[in-house]
C-alpha positions as CSV (number, residue, x, y, z in Angstrom):
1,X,-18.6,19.0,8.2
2,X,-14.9,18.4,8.1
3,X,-13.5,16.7,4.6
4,X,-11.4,13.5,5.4
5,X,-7.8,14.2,4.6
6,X,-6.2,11.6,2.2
7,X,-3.0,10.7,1.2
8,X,-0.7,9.9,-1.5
9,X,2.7,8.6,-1.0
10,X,5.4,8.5,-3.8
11,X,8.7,7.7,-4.4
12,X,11.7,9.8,-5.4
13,X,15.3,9.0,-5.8
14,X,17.8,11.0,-7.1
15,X,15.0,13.9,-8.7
16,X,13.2,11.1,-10.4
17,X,9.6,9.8,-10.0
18,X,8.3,6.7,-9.5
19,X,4.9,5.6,-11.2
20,X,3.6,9.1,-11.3
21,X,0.7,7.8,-13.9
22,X,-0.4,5.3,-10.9
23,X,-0.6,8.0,-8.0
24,X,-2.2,10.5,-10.5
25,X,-4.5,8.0,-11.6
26,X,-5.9,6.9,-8.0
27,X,-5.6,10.7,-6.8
28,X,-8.1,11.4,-9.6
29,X,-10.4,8.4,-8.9
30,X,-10.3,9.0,-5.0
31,X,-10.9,13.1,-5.8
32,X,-14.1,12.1,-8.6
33,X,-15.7,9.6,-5.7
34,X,-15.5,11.2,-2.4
35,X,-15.8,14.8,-3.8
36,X,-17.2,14.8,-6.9
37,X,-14.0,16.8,-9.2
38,X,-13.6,15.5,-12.4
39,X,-10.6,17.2,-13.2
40,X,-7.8,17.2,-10.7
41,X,-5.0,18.7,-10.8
42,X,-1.2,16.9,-12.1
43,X,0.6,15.7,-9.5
44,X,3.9,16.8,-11.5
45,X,2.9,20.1,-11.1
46,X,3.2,20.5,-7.6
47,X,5.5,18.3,-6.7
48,X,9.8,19.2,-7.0
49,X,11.9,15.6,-6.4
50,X,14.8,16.8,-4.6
51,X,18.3,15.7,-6.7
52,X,19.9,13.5,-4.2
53,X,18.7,11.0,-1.9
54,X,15.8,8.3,-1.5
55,X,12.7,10.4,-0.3
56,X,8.6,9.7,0.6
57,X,6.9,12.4,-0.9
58,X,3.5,12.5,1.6
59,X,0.8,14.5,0.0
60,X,-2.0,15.5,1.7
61,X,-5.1,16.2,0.4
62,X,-8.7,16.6,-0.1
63,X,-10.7,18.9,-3.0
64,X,-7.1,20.7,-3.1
65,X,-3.8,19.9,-2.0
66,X,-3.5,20.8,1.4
67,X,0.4,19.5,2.2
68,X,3.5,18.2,0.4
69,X,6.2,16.9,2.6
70,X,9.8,15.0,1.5
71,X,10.4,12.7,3.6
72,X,13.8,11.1,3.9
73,X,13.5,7.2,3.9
74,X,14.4,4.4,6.0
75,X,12.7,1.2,5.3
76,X,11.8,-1.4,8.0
77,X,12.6,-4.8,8.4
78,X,10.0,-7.4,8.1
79,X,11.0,-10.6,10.5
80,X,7.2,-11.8,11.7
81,X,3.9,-11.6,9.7
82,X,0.6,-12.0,12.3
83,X,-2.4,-12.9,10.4
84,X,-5.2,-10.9,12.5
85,X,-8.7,-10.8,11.9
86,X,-10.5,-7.3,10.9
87,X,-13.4,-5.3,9.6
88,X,-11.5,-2.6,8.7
89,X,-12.7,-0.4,5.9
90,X,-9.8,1.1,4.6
91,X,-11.2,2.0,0.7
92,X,-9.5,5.0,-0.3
93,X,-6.0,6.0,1.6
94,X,-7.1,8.2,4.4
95,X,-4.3,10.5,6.3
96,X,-6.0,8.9,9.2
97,X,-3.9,5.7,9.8
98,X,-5.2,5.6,13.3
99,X,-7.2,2.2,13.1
100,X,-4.3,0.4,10.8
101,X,-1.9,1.6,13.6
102,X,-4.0,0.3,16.3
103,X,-4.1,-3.2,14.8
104,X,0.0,-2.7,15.0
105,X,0.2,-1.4,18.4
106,X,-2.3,-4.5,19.9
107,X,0.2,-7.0,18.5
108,X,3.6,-6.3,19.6
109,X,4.9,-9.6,18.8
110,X,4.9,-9.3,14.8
111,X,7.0,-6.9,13.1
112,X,3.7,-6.3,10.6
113,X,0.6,-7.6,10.5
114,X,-1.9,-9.4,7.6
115,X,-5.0,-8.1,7.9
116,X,-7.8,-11.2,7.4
117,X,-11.3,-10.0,6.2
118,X,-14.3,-12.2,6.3
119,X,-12.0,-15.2,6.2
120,X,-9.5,-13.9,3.5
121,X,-6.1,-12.3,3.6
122,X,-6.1,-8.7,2.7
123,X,-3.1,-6.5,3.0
124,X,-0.8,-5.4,6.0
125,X,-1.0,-2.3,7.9
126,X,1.6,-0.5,4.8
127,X,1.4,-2.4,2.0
128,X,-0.2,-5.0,-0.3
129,X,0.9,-8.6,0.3
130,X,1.5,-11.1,-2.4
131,X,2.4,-15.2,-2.4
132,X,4.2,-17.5,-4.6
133,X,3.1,-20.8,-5.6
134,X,6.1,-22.1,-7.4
135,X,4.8,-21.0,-11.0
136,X,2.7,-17.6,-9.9
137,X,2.4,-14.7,-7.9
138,X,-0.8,-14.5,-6.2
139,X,-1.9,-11.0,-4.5
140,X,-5.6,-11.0,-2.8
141,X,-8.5,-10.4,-4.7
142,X,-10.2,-7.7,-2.8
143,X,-6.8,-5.9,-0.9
144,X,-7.9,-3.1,2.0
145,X,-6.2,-0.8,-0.5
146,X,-5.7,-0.9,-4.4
147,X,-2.1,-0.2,-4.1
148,X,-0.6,1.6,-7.3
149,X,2.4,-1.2,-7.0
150,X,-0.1,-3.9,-7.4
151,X,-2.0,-2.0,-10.2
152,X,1.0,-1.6,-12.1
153,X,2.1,-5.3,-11.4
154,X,-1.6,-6.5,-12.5
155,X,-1.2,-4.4,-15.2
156,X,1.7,-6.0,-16.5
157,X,0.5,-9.7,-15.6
158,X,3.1,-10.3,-13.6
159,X,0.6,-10.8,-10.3
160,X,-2.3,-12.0,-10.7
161,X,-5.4,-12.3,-8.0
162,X,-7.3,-14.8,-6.0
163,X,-9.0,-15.5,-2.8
164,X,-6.5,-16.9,-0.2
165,X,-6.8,-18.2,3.2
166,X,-4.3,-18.6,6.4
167,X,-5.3,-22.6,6.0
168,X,-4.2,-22.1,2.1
169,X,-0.6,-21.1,2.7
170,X,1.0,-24.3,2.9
171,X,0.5,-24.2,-0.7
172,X,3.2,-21.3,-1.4
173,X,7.0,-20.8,-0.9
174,X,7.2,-17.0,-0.7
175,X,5.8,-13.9,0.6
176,X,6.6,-10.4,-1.2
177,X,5.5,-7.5,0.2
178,X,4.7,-4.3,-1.8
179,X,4.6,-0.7,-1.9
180,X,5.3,2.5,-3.9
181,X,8.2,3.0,-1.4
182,X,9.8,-0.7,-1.4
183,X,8.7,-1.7,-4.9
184,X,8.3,-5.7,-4.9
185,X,10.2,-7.5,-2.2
186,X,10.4,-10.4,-1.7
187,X,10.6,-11.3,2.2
188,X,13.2,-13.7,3.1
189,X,13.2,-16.3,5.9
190,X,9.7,-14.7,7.2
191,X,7.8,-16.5,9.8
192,X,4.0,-16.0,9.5
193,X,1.5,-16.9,13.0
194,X,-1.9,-15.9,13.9
């Protein structure tokens, strides 16, 4: 039986690292569950940050690494937010972005889309999705994908989690989108539809 290929993506600017200790932590967590290693290997020991420029490192893996690529980056713009309703099951962060593609390529009018799940928001296709109320960020309680940018921003109790609904969203003033590549940005003049 084929292994499922999974994927880590970090960020590197200028030789340096970004959150290493997150991606190491969820490589190790996704390596223990689906395959059963209890020691994997350190990321910083396989991976060389090139010295100039903004890059995605993608690596590929499975029981071993399989692929390390450096990607040069060029972020997207986010204009339109469709709220879209899913099963998807999208646990651990499989190579395989087939299905979160489809759900991009079946609604060409939005620049991204929200993924809702049994009546509450999730994430987008790329990234983690968070809402402010006026006094507090507000990311979903149970995300398609523990992103290590929301980990880290949990971690530091600067988000914090709750169930939210489309019919809730009256009750914030911004959407932030977030990532290991773009950090925590906030999206400005957005315009969310389902």
């Amino acid at each position: 039986m084929l292994k499922p290929l999974l994927l880590e993506t970090v960020k590197m600017e200028d030789g340096q690292i970004f959150n290493l200790s997150y991606h190491q932590a969820r490589f190790a967590k996704t390596q223990k569950a689906l395959f059963g290693i209890k020691h994997s290997l350190h990321l910083s020991n396989v991976i060389d940050a090139p010295q100039k420029g903004l890059y995605r490192c993608r690596i590929l893996y499975n029981e071993t690494i399989q692929n390390i690529e450096y990607i040069p980056y060029v972020g997207k713009e986010i204009r339109t937010l469709k709220i879209i309703s899913s099963n998807l099951d999208y646990a651990y962060k499989y190579a395989n972005r087939e299905p979160l593609s489809a759900l991009l390529e079946t609604n060409p009018d939005a620049d991204e889309v929200i993924i809702e799940k049994k009546g509450f928001l999730t994430d987008t296709t790329s990234a983690n999705i968070a809402f402010y109320d006026g006094n507090k960020w507000y990311t979903p309680l149970n995300p398609l994908l523990q992103g290590t940018t929301m980990t880290k921003l949990l971690d530091q109790g600067f988000l914090h989690q709750r169930e939210i609904k489309k019919e809730g969203l009256s009750g914030y003033t911004h959407v932030a989108l977030m990532n290991a590549m773009i950090g925590f940005k906030i999206i400005k003049n957005v315009s969310i539809f389902s």
